[in-house]
Structures are given as C-alpha cells and as structure tokens.
C-alpha positions in Angstrom: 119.5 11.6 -36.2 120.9 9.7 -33.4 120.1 6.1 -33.2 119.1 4.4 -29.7 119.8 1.1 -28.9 117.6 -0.6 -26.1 117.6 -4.3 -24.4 114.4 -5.4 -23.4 114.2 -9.1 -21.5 111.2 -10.4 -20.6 111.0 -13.4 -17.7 107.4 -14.8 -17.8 108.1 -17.4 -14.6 106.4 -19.9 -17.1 102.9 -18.1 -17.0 103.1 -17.6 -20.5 105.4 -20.0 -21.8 106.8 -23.4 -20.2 110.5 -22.3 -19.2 111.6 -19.6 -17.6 112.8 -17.1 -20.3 115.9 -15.5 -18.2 117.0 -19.2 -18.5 116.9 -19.5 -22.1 118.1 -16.1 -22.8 121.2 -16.5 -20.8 122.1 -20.1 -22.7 121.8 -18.5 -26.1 124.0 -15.0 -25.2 126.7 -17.4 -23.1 126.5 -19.8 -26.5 130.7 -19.5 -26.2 131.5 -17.8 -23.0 134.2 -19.9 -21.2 132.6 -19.6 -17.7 129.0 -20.4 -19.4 128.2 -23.4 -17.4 129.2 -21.5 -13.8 126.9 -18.9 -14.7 123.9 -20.3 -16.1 124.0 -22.5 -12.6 124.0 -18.6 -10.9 121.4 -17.3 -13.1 119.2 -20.4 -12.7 119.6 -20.6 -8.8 117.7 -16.8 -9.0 115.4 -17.6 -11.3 114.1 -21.3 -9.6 113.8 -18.8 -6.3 110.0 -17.9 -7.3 
C-alpha cells in the first residue's frame, strides 16, 4: 500500500497559545537556512498583520 505524506500547520493568532505558531514553526524549519533571518522578518510582517 501506498503511503501518504501530509503537512498540517496550524496558526492559532495567540487564541490558544501565546505566540503566533506560523512564527515558531518557521524558526525551527529555517534552524540552518542561510537566508533564515530575511525570511522569518517576511513571515512575521504577515503574520503581525491580524
């Protein structure tokens, strides 16, 4: 049988939890991505939007 893979991100906008999630997600996959600080700046500009 065929196995499937799946991603599933959740971004609670600190309803649930304290942070926003997307945030914390992205600093943990971009652990050692050379452009990690450029693009956690991107992703948190979206996510502070509301």
């Amino acid at each position: 049988m065929k196995e499937r893979h799946w991603t599933l991100i959740l971004d609670f906008d600190s309803t649930v939890v304290q942070v926003e999630s997307l945030d914390i997600l992205a600093e943990i996959s971009l652990k050692d991505h050379p452009e990690k600080a450029s693009r956690i700046s991107q992703i948190k500009s979206l996510t502070h939007q509301g």
